[in-house]
Structures are given as C-alpha cells and as structure tokens.
Backbone bond lengths (Angstrom), bond angles and torsions (degrees), N, CA, C in turn:
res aa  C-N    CA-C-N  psi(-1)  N-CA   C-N-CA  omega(-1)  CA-C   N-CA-C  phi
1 X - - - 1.469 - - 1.528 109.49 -
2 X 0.826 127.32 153.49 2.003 153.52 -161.12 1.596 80.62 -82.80
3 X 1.412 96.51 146.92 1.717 129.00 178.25 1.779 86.20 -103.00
4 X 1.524 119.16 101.53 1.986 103.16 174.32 1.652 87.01 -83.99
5 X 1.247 104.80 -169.59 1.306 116.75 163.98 1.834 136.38 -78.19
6 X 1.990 87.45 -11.48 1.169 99.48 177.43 1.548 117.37 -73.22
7 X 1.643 111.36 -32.25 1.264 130.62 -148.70 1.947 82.32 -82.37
8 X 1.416 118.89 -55.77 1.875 113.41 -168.30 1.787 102.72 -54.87
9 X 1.530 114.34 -32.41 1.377 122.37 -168.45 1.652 101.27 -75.45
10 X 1.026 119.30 -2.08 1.384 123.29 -168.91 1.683 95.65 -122.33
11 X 1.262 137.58 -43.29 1.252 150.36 178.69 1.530 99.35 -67.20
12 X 1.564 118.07 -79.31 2.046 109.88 178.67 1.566 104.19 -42.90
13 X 1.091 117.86 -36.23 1.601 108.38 -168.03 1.508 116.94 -52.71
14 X 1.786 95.46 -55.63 1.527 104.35 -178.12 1.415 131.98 -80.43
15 X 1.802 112.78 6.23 0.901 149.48 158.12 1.441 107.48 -44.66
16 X 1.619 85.05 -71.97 1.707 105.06 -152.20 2.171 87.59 -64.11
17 X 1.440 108.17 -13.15 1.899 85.04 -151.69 1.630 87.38 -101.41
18 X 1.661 123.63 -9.06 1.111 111.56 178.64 1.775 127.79 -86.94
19 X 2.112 86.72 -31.25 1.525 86.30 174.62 1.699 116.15 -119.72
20 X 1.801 118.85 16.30 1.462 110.31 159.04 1.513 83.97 106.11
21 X 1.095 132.95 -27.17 1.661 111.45 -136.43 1.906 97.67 -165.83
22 X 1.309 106.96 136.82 1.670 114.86 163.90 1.079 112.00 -35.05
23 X 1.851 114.95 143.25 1.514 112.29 162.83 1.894 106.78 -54.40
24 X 1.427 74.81 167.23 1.744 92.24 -171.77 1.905 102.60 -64.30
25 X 1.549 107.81 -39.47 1.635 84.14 -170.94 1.927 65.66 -157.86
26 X 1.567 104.36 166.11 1.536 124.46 167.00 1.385 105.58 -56.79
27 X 1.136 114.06 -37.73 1.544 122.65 -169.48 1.468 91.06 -44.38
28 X 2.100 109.95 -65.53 1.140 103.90 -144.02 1.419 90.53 -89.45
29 X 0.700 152.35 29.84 1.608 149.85 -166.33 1.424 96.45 -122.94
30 X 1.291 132.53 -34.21 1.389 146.81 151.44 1.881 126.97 -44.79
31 X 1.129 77.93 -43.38 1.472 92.59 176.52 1.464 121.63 -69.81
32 X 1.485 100.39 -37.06 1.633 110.65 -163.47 1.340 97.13 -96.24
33 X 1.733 123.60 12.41 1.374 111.88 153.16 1.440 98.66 -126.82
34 X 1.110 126.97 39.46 1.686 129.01 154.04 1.111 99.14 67.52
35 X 1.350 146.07 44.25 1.211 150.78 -166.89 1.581 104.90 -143.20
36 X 1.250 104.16 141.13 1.886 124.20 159.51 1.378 96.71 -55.05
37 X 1.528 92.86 132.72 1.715 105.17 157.90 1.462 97.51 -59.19
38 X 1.000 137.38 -59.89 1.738 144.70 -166.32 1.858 90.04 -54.78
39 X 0.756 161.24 -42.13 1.149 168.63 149.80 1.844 99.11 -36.53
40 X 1.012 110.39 -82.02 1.793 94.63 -179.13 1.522 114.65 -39.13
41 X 1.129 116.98 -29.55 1.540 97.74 -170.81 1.324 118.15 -90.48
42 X 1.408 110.69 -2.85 1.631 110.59 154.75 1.442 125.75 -55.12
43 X 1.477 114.33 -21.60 1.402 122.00 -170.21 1.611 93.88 -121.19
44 X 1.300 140.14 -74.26 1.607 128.01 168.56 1.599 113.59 -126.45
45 X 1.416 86.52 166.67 1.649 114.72 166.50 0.964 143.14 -48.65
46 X 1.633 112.56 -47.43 0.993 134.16 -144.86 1.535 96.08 -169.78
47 X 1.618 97.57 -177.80 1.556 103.57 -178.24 1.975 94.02 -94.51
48 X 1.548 102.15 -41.10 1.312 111.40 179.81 1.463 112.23 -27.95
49 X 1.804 99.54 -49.56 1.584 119.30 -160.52 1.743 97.81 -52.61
50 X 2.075 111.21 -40.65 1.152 103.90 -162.41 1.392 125.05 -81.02
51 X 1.344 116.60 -18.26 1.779 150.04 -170.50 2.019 89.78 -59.90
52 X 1.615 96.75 -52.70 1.632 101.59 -179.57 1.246 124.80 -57.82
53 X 1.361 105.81 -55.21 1.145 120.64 178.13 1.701 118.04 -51.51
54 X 1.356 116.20 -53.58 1.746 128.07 121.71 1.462 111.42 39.72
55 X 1.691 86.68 -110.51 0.783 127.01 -166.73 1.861 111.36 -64.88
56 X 1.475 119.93 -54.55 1.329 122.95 175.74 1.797 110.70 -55.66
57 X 1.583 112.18 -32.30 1.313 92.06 164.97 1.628 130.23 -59.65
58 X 1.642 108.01 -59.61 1.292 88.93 155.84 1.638 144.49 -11.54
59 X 1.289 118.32 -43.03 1.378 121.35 -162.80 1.662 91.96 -101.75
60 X 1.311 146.61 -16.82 1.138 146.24 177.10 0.950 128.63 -96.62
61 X 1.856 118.01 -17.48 1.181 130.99 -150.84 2.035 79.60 -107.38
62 X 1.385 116.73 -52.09 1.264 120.75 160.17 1.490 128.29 -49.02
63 X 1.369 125.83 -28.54 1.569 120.77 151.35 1.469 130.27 -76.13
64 X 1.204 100.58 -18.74 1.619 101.34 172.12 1.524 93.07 -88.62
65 X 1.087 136.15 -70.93 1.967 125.17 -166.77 1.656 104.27 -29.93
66 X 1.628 110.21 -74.03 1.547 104.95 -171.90 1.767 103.64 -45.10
67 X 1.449 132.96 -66.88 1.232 141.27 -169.46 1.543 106.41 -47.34
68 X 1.082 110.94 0.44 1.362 91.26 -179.47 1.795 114.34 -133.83
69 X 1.477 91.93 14.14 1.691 120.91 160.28 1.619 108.54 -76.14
70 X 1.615 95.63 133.72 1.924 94.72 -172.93 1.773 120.19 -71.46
71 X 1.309 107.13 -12.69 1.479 142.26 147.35 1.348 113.98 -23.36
72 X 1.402 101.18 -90.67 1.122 113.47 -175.81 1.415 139.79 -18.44
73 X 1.173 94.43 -43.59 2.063 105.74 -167.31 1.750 95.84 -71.39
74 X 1.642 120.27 -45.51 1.351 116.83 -179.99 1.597 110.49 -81.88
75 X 1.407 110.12 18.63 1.836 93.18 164.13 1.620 107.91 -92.66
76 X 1.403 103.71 163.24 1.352 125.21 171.27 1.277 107.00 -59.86
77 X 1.701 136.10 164.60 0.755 165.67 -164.18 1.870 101.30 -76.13
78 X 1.612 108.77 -57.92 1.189 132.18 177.11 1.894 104.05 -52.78
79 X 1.623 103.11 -55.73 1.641 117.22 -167.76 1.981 89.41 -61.95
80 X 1.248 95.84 -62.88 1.521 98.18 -176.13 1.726 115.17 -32.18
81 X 1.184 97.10 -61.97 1.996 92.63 -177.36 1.710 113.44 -72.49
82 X 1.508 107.68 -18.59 1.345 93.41 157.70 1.393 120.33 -75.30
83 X 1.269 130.29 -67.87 1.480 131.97 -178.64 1.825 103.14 -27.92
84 X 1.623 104.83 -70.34 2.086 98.77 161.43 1.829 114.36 -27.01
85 X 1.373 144.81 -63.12 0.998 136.82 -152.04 1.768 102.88 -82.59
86 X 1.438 110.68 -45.10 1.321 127.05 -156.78 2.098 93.04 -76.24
87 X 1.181 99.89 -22.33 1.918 93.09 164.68 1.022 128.42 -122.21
88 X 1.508 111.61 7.95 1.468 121.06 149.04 1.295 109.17 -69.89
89 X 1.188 121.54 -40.53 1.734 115.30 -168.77 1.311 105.47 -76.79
90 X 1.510 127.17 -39.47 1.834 116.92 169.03 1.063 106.04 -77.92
91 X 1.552 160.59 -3.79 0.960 143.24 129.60 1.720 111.75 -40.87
92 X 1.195 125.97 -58.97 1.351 119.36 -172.97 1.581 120.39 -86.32
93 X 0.959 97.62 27.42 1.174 117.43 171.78 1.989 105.64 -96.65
94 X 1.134 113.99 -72.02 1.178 135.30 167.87 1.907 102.83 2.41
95 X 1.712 91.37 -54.42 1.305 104.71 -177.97 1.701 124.37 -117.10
96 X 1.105 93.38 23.23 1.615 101.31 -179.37 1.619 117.35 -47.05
97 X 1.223 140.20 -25.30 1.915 140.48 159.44 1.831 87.00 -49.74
98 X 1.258 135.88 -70.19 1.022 128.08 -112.38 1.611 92.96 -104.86
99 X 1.482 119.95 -17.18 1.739 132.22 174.49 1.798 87.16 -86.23
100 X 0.939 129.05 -63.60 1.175 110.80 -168.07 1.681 112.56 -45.96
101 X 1.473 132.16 -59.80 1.237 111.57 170.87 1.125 118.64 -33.61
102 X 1.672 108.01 -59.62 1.496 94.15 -158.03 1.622 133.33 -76.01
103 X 1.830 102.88 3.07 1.182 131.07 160.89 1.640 111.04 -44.16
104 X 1.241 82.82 -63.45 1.472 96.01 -174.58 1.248 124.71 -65.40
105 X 0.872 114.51 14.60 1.650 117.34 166.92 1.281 118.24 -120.51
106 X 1.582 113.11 14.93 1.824 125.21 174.48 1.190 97.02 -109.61
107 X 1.472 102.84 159.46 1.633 125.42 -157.75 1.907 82.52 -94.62
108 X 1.284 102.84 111.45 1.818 108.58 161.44 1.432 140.85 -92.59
109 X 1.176 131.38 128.44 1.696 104.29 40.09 1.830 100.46 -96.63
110 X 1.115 116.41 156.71 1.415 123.92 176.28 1.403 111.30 -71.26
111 X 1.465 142.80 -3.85 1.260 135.97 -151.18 1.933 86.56 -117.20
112 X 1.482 124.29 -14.11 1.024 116.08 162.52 1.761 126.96 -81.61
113 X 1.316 94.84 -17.28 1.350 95.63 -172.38 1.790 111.35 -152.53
114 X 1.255 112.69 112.99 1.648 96.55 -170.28 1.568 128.55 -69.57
115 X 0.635 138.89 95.91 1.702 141.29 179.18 1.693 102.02 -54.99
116 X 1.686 93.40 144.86 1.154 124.29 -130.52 1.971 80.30 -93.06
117 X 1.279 115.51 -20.11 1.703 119.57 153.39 1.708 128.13 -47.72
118 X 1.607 102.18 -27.57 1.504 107.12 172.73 1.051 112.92 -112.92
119 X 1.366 138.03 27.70 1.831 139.00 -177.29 1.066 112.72 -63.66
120 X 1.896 122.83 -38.30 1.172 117.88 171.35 1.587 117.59 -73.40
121 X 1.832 138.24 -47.89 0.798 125.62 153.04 1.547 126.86 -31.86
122 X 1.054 125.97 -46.41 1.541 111.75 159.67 1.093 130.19 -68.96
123 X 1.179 145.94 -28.44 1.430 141.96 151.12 1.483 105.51 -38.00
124 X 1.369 136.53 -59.85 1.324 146.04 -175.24 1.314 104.36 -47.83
125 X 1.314 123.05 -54.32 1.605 140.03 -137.21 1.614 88.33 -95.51
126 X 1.085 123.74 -73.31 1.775 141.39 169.55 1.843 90.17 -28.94
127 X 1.118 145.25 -55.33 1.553 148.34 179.13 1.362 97.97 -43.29
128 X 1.034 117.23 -62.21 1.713 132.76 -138.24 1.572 90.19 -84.77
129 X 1.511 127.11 -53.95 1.482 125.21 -164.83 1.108 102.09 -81.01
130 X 1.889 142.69 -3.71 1.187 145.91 -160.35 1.554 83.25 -96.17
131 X 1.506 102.44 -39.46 1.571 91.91 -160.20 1.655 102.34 -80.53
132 X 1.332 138.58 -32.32 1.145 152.81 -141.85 1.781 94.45 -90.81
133 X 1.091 122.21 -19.02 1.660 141.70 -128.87 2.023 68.55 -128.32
134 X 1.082 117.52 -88.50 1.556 124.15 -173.48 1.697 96.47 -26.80
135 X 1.760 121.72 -72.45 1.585 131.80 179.75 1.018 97.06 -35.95
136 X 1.408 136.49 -75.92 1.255 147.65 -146.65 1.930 100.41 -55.41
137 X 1.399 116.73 -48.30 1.298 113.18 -167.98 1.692 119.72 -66.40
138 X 1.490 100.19 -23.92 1.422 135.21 165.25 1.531 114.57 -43.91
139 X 1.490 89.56 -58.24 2.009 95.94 -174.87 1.123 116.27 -89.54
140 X 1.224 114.19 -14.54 1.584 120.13 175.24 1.822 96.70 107.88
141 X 1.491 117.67 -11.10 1.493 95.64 -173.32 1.654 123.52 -74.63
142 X 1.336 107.37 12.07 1.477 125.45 -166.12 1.585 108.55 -133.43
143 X 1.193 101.29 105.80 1.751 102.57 -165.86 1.313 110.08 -75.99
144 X 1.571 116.65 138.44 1.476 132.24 -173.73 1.540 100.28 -77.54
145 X 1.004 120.48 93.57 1.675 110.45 -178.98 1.404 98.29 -104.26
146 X 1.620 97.54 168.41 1.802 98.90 -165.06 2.105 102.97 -99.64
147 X 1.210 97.83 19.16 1.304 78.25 169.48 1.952 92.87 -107.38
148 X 1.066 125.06 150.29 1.467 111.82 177.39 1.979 112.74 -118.75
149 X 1.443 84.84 -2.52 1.872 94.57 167.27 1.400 112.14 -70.28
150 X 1.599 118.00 -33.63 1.360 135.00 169.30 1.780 116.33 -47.57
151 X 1.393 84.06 -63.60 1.578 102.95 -175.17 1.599 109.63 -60.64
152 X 1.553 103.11 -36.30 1.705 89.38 -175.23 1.571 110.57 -71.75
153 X 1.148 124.98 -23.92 1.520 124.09 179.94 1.210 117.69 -60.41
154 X 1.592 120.13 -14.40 1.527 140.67 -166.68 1.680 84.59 -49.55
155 X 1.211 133.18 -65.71 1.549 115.66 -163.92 1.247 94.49 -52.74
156 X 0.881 115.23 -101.97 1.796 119.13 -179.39 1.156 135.30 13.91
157 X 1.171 112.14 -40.02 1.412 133.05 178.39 1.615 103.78 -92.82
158 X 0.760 128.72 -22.16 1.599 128.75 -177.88 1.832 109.17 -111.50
159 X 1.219 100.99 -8.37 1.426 108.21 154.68 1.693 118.52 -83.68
160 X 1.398 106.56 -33.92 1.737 116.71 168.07 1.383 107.53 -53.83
161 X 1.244 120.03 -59.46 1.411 142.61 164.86 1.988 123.75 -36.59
162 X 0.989 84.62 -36.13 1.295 106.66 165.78 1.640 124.32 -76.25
163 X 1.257 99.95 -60.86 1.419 98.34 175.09 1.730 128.64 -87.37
164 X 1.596 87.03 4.59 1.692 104.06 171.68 1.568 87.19 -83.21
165 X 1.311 146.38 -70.99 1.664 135.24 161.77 1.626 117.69 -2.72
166 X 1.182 117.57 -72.57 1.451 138.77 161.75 1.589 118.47 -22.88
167 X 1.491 103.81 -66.12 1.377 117.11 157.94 1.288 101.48 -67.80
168 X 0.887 150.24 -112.94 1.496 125.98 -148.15 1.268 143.04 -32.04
169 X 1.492 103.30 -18.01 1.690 121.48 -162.08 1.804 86.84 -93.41
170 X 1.159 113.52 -62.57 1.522 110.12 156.28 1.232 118.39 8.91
171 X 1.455 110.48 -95.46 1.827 129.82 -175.99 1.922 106.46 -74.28
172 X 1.162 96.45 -8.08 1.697 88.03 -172.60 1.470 113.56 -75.18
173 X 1.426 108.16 120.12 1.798 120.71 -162.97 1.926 93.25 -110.78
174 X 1.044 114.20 -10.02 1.621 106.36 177.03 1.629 116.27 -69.98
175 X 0.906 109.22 134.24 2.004 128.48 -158.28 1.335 101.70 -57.47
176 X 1.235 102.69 125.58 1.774 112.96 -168.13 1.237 98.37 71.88
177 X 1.300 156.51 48.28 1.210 130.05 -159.09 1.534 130.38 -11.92
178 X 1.127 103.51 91.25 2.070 106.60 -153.96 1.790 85.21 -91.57
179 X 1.317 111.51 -38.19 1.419 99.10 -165.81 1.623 104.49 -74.49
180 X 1.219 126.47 -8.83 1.343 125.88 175.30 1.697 101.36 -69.54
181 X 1.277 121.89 -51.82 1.429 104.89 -168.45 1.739 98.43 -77.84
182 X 1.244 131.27 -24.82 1.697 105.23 175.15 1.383 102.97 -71.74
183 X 1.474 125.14 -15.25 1.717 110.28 167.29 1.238 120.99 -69.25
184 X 1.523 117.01 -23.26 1.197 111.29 149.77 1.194 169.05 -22.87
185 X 1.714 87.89 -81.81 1.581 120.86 148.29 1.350 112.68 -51.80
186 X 1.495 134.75 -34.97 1.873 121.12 -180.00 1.427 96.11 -80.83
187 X 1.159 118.64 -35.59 1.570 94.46 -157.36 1.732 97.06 -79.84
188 X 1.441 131.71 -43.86 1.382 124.43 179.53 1.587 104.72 -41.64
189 X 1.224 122.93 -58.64 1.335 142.12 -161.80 1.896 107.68 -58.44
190 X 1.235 107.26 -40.87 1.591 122.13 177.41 1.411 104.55 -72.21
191 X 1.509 112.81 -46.08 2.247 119.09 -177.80 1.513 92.94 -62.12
192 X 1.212 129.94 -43.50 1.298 122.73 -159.47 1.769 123.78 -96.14
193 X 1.488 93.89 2.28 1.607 119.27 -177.06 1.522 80.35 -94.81
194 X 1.304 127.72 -58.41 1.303 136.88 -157.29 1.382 123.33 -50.79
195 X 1.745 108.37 -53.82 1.369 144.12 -170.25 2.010 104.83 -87.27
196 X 1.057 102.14 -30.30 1.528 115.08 -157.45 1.990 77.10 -79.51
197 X 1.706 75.44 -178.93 1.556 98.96 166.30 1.615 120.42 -69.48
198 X 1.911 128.63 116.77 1.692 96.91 162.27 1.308 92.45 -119.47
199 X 1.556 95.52 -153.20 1.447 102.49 -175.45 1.972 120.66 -87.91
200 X 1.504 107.31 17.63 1.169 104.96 164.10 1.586 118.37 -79.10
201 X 1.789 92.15 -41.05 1.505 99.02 171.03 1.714 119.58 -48.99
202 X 1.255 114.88 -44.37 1.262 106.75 178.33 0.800 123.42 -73.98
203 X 1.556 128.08 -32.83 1.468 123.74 166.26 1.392 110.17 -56.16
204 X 1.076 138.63 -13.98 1.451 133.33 -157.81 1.995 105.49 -109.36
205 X 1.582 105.42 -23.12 1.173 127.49 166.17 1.805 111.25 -59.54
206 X 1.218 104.28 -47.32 1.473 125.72 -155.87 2.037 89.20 -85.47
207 X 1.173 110.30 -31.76 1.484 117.61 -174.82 1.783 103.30 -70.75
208 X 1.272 74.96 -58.28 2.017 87.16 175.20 1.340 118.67 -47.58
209 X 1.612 112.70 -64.82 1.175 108.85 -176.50 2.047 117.73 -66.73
210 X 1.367 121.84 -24.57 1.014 106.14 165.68 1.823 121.07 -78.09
211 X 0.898 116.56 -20.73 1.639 112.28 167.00 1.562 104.86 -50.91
212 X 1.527 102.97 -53.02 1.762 100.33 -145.21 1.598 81.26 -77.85
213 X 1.247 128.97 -4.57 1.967 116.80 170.65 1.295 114.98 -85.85
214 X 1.022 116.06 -6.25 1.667 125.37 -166.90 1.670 119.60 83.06
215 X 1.230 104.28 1.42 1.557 122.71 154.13 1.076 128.93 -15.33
216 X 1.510 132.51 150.95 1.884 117.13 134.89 1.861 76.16 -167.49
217 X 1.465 84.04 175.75 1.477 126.80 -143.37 2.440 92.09 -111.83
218 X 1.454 95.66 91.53 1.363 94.89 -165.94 1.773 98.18 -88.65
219 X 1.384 113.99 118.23 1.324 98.71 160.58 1.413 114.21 -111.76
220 X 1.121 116.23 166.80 1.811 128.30 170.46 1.652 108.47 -141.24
C-alpha cells in the first residue's frame, strides 16, 4: 500500500508524542514506514516541511467541517469566526502532547510574530477572513471605512487574534480548558466591535455629511 502524505503526517506525529523528540535522520524515519528515503521526498523535505503541513491541515480540515454544517451559511459573520475558533481548538486538542512540542520550538508569544511552522495555516486562514471580511462588508456587519489600507489588514488582524487564542490555549490548565473558549468569545467579540460599526463611525458620518452641506458644528 502507498505511503500518502496523510499516513507520514500521522506517523512523525506519533513519533514525536511517543519518543519526545524527531526521528534520528529521514532515512530512519523512512524506514519505520517501509518506505525509500527517495520516496519521502516526493511528499517532503524535511521534517519542518511535515510540522507545516501539520499544522495547515488543521486550519482546512476545520473550514471544511463547520462549511459543511447546514447552519452555517445563515450564521453571522461574528457566529461564523466563532464556530472556526471553537473547532479549531477541539480539533487541537485531539493532539495537544504533540502541539505542545512543536510549540515549543516557536519564538513567543506567536500572535506577535508568525513562525515560519504556520505559513501554510496562514495562507488558509488569510483566504477564509478575506472572504468573510468581503460578506461581512455586504451585510453591513463590517464597516466601510474610508481609509481602505485599514480595511485590507482586516485579515491580518484577526489572524493576530487568532494566534493570540493559540497562545493562550497553549498554557491554559483550567478543566476542559473552559477559559480557552471565554478567550475566545472576547477576542471574536472585540475584532467585531472593532471592524463593525461604533459610534466613532457615526460621529465621523455626521462630520462628513455636515461639511459636504456647508455645515459645521458651533460650540461655545
């Protein structure tokens, strides 16, 4: 039977949670799935290559589950990135021995700086909020502001947000990790206070429209 890429990503993993530490060389990491070294490098490089690969499933394997709930299409923008965070984290849970190593070998906290272990999860994740960010401007839950250099960072910023989750879920020792999902809930709830309509926008609406009348705003 065929070595896929799913089967080595499933093999280094349980590697890493049975003996602490990377196989000794591809060779032998090759071996112990009956496979040609010349054979691994059809699928990766490196072990690095596989940690990514990893990790970006996670974030894809979690957009297709919610997306493919009959739910889904009628949640909010807000419900949407929660339902995304709240089954990313029991998904990563699944494997929490084997994220914690590989935690530990990123420069922290990760939500300041992305490590070069999640490039593919961000490519994925950056897709999904570009698109969610586009809906959102649609329904009104995503405010049209007039700077639009602002607005394009909107993924970005909810990818920070994201991996500030990550880091926290990390160190979080509370049972079930309960305080991980109210870290959740603030930080979705704060991107979408942020991004949404407040009352600066309206004040700034109310500024606009009296200029362009020949208006202004007399105080004494």
């Amino acid at each position: 039977m065929a070595v896929t890429e799913s089967k080595i990503r499933k093999a280094y993993m349980t590697h890493i949670m049975e003996h602490g530490n990377e196989p000794a060389s591809i060779y032998a990491f090759a071996k112990s799935l009956k496979m040609a070294e010349k054979e691994f490098y059809d699928h990766f490089n490196s072990f690095e290559q596989i940690e990514k690969a990893i990790w970006k499933a996670y974030f894809v394997e979690t957009l297709e589950q919610i997306q493919k709930e009959e739910v889904y299409s009628g949640y909010s923008i807000r419900e949407k990135l929660l339902a995304f965070h709240y089954t990313l984290i029991e998904a990563l849970k699944e494997d929490r021995s084997f994220l914690l190593k590989s935690y530990q070998k990123m420069a922290k906290p990760i939500a300041s700086k992305t490590p070069k272990i999640l490039d593919g999860a961000k490519s994925a994740f950056l897709a999904y909020a570009g698109e969610l960010m586009m809906e959102g401007r649609e329904t009104r839950e995503v405010e049209n502001r007039p700077v639009p250099q602002i607005m394009q960072r909107y993924p970005d910023m909810i990818w920070m947000a994201t991996k500030s989750v990550i880091d926290f879920w990390m160190t979080d020792e509370s049972k079930s990790f309960e305080k991980s999902d109210t870290m959740i809930e603030k930080v979705v709830n704060t991107m979408m206070d942020w991004i949404g309509k407040s009352p600066l926008d309206s004040l700034f609406d109310l500024g606009k429209f009296m200029y362009q009348n020949g208006k202004g705003l007399a105080m004494k």
